[in-house]
C-alpha positions as CSV (number, residue, x, y, z in Angstrom):
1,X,249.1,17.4,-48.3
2,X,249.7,16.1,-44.9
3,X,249.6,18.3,-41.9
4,X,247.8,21.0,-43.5
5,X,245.0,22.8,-42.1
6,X,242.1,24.9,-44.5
7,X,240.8,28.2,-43.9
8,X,236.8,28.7,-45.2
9,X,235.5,31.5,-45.5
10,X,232.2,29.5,-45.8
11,X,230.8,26.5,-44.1
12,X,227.4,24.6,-45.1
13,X,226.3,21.3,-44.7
14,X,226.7,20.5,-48.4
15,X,230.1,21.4,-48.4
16,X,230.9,20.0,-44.6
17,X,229.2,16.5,-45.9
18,X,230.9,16.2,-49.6
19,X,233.9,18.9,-50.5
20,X,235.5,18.8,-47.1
21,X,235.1,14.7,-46.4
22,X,237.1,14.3,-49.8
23,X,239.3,17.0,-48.4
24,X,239.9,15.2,-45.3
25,X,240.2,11.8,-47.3
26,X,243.7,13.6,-48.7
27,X,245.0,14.7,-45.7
28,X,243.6,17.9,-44.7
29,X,243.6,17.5,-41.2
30,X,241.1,20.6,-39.8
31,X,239.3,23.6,-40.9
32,X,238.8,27.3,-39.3
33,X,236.7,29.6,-40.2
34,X,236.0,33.4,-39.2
35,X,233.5,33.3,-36.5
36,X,231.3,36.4,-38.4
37,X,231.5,34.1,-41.8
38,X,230.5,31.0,-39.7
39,X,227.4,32.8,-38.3
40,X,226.2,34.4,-41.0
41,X,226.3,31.1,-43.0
42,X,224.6,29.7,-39.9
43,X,221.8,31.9,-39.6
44,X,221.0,33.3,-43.3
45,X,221.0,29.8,-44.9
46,X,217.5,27.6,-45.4
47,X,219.2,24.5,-44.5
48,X,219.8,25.2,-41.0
49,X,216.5,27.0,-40.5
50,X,214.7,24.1,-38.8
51,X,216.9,22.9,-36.4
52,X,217.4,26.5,-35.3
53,X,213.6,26.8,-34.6
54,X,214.2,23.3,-32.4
């Protein structure tokens, strides 16, 4: 898989740190995601709570 860049319809630090490193590791070279998905995940998920409130 070289060249080949992966759409997400979800994006969270769990996934950013472990699923999409090994994904990179195999030659997936970028990610997009739609900007309402990316917010959403952003703003309704506990794990980016506090650094929001920073």
């Amino acid at each position: 898989m070289k060249n080949f860049s992966l759409w997400c319809d979800f994006i969270e630090n769990s996934f950013l740190d472990n699923e999409f490193l090994n994904l990179l590791s195999h030659g997936i070279n970028g990610a997009t995601s739609n900007p309402a998905i990316f917010k959403n995940a952003i703003l309704n998920s506990p794990i980016y709570k506090d650094k929001i409130l920073k």
